[in-house]
C-alpha positions in Angstrom: 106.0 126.7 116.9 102.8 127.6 119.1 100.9 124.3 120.2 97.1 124.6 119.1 94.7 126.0 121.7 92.0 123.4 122.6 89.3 122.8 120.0 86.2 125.0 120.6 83.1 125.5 118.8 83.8 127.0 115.4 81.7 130.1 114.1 79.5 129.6 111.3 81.4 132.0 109.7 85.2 130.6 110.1 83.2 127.1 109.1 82.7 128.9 105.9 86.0 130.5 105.5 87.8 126.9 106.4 85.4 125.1 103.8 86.4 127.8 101.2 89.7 127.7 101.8 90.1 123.9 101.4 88.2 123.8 98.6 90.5 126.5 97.2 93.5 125.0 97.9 92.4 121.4 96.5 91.8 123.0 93.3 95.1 124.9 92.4 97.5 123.2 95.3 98.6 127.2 96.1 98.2 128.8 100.2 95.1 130.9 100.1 95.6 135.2 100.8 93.1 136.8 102.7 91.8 139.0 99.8 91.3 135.5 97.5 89.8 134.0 100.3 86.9 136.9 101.2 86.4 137.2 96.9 85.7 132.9 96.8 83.4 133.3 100.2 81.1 135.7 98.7 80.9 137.0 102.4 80.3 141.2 102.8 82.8 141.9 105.9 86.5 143.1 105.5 89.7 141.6 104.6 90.9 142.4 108.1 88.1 140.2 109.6 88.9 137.6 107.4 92.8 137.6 108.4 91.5 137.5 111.8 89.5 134.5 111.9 92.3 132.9 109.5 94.6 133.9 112.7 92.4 131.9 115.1 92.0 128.9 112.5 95.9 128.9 112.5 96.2 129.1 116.3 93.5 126.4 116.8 95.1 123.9 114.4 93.1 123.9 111.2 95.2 125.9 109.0 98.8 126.8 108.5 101.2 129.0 106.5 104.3 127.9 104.5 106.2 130.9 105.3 105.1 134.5 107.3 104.1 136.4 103.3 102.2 133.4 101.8 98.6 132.6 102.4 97.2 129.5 104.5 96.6 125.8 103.5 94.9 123.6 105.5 96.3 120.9 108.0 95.8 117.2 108.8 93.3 118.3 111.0 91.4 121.1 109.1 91.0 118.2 106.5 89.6 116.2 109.2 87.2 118.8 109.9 86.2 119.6 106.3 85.6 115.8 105.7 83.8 115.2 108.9 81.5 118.1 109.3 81.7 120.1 105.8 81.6 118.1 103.0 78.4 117.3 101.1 79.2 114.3 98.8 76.6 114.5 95.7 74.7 111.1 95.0 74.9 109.6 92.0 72.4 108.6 90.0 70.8 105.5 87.9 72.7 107.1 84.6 76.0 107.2 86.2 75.7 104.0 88.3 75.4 102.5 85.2 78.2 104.1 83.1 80.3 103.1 86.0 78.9 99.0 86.2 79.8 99.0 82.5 83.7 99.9 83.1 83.7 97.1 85.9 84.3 94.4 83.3 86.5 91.6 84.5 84.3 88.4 83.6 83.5 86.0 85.9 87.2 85.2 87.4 87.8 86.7 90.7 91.1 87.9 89.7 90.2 89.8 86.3 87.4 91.5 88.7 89.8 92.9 91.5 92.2 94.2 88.9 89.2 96.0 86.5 88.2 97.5 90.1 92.0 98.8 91.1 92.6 100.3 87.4 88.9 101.7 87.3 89.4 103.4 90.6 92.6 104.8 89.4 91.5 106.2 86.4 88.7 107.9 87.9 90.8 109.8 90.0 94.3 109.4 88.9 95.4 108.2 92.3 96.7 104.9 93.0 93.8 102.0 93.0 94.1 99.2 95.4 92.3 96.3 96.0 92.2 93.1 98.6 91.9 89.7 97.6 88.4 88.3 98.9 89.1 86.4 102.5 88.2 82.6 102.3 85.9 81.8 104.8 86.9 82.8 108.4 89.2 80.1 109.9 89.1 80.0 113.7 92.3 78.5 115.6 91.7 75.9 117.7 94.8 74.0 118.6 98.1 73.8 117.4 101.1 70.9 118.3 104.1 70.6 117.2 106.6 67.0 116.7 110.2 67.5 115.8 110.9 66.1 112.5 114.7 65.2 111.4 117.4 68.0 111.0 116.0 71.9 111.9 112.4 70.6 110.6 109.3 71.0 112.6 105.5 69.7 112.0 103.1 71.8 113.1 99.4 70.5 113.3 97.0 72.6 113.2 93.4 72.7 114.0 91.0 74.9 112.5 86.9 75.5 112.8 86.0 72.0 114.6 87.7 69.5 112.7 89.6 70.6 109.9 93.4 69.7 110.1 96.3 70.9 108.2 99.5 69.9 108.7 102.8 71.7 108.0 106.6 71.4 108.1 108.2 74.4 108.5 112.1 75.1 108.8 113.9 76.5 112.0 117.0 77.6 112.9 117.7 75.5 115.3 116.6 71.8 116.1 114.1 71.9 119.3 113.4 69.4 121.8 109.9 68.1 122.2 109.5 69.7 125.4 110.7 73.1 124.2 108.2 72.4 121.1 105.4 71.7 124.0 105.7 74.8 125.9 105.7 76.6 122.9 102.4 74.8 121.2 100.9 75.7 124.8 101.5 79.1 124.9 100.0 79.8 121.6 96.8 77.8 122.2 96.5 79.9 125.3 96.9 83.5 123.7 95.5 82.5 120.3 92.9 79.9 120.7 89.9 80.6 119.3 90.6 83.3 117.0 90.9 83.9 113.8 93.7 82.9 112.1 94.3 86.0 109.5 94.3 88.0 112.5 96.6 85.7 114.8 98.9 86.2 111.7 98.9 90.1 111.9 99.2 90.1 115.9 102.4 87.6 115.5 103.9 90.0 112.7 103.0 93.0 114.5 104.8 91.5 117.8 107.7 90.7 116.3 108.5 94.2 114.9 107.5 96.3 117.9 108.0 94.2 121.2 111.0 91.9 120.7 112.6 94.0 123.5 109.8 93.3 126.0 109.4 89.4 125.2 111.2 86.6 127.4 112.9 83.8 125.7 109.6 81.7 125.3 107.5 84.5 124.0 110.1 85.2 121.3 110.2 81.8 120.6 106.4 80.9 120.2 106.5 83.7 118.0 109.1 83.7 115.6 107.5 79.7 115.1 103.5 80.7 115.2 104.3 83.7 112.1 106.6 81.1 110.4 103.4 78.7 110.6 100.8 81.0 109.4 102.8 83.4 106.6 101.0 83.6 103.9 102.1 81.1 100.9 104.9 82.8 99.0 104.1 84.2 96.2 100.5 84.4 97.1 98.6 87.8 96.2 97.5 90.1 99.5 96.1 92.8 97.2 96.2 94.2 93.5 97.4 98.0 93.0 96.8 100.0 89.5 98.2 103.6 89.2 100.9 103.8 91.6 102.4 105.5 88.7 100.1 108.1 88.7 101.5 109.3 92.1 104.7 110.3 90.7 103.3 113.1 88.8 101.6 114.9 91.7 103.7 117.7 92.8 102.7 116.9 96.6 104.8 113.6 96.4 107.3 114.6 93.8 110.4 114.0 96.7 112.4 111.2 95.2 112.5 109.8 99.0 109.2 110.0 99.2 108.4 108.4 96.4 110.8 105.8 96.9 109.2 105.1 100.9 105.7 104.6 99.3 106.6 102.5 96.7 108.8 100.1 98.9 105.0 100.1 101.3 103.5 99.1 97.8 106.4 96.3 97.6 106.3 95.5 101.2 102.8 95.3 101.5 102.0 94.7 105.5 101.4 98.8 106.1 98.9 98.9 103.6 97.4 95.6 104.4 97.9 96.3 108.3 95.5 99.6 107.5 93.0 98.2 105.5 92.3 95.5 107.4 91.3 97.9 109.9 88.7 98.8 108.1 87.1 95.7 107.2 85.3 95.6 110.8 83.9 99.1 110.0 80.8 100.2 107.5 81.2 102.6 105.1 83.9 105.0 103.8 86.5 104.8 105.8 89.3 108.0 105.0 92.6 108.4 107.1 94.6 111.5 106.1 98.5 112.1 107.0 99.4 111.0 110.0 95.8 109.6 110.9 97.4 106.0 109.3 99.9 106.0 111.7 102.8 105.4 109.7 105.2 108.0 108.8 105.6 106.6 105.0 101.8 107.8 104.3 102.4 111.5 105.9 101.2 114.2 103.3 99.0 111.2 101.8 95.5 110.5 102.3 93.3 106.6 102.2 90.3 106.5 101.3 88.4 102.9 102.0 85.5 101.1 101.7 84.8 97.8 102.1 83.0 94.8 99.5 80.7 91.6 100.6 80.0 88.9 99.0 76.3 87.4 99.7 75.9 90.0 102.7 79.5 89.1 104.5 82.2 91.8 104.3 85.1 89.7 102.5 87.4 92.8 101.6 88.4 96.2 100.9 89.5 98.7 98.0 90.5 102.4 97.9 92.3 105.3 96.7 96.0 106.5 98.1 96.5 109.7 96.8 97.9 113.4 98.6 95.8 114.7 101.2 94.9 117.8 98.9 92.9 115.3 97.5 89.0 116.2 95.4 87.0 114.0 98.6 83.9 115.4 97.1 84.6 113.1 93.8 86.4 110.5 95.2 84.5 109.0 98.4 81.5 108.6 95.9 83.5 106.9 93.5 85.4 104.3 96.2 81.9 104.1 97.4 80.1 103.0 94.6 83.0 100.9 93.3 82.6 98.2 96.7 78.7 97.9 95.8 79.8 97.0 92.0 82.4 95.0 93.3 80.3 92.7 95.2 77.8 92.5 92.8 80.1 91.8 90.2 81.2 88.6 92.7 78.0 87.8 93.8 77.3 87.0 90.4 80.4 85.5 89.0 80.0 83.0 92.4 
């Protein structure tokens, strides 16, 4: 298989071809031929110049072909470009906003809200519906010791903010000498200190699965303690999902192994919470499609993100997982408008 030429400038006439054709395929899920293509574009030139700027589309990256007699679909990357630069997302109005408030009813508990916002997102688009719980207040690392306790028990005190102090025993495998504890509190307080706990959690887990090769023995050490010190309570809800059901019945991600990798993600939890903590930093709809997460367990699936505040601070993030021949025009509206209601609905339950 040819490598893409280097991106160039697209006409506005293969701009118009590669909008039609997605929106094609998104609707009936079949490769486009060059004589359904020029009939949908409503353009006046010939078939022949259609298959020839769907020939330069292909060679450039944007499109592909299943086998040499079928039509084209589009790639990761002709998706990309239909998002980025071709899509016109309608607005809703007062009507609709409204309609949409009313099927956002979970009360005043926190909990009854994130799970009417995961099943209303999924039933608006038949996709899975996902939704973070609300971070507490941001809790900034400032020191951590640890004392050896009897047996392979360790207490780890830990200093958040200016002055709060938790304290926490936490079983090793091992017993450790208190100078071995000391080197270890030190080196966390120097890479760590100051930031944020939630995210000295995810740079510890993230460590330990990719660079256990490249650490030296104190590294691995002040690791494998600091993520057994901040892992989240057991038990404790990272996110609630509605409609992962709905997946199964989408001909895209019918493969029983595929299916059975994104449902042990669902399960597992730190890929999807390892993305969508990405895009708490950033405003507005956030969208990865295929291999844009960077995990090969969401390939041939697309995210779709935004994030929620409560009183003016960003506290999470909901979304849709579904295939990446996925109806963006309907859904990035509707994960839109669901964050707003979302942190209204908090705001006023607070």
């Amino acid at each position: 298989m040819s490598q893409p030429r280097e991106t160039k400038e697209l006409t506005p006439r293969a701009r118009h071809l590669l909008r039609t054709l997605v929106q094609c395929y998104i609707s009936d899920g079949r490769p486009v031929g060059s004589r359904t293509l020029l009939k949908a574009s409503g353009l006046s030139v010939s078939s022949a110049t259609v298959r020839n700027v769907m020939a330069e589309l292909e060679d450039m990256g944007y499109v592909c072909s299943p086998h040499t007699s079928a039509g084209r679909q589009p790639t990761d990357k002709g998706y990309r470009f239909f998002v980025d630069t071709l899509l016109t997302a309608r607005p809703w109005d007062n009507r609709e906003l409204d309609r949409l408030a009313l099927r956002l009813d979970g009360g005043e508990r926190t909990d009854d809200l994130l799970g009417s916002a995961s099943s209303l997102l999924s039933g608006l688009t038949h996709y899975a519906g996902v939704v973070t719980v609300p971070r507490q207040d941001l809790r900034a690392l400032r020191h951590i010791d640890f004392l050896p306790l009897s047996g392979n028990r360790v207490l780890a005190i830990v200093v958040l903010n200016e002055s709060e102090v938790e304290n926490r025993v936490i079983e090793t495998d091992r017993a450790y000498q208190e100078s071995e504890l000391r080197a270890i509190s030190n080196y966390l307080n120097a890479q760590f200190g100051g930031c944020d706990v939630y995210r000295v959690r995810q740079a510890l887990v993230e460590a330990m699965q990719h660079d256990r090769q490249r650490m030296d023995q104190l590294m691995q050490l002040a690791f494998e303690m600091g993520e057994k010190v901040f892992s989240e309570a057991e038990g404790e809800e990272d996110y609630v999902v509605a409609g992962e059901t709905n997946l199964m019945a989408l001909s895209e991600l019918s493969d029983v192994d595929k299916l059975r990798e994104l449902f042990r993600a669902f399960n597992e939890k730190q890929d999807i919470l390892h993305l969508l903590d990405r895009c708490l930093s950033a405003e507005g709809v956030q969208i990865f499609i295929g291999q844009e997460a960077g995990y090969r367990v969401f390939d041939g699936c697309s995210l779709v993100t935004a994030r929620y505040a409560v009183e003016g601070r960003p506290v999470g993030v909901l979304g849709v997982i579904g295939p990446t021949r996925m109806a963006y025009q309907r859904v990035i509206p509707i994960v839109d408008m669901t964050a707003q209601l979302l942190g209204a609905a908090l705001n006023q339950s607070r």
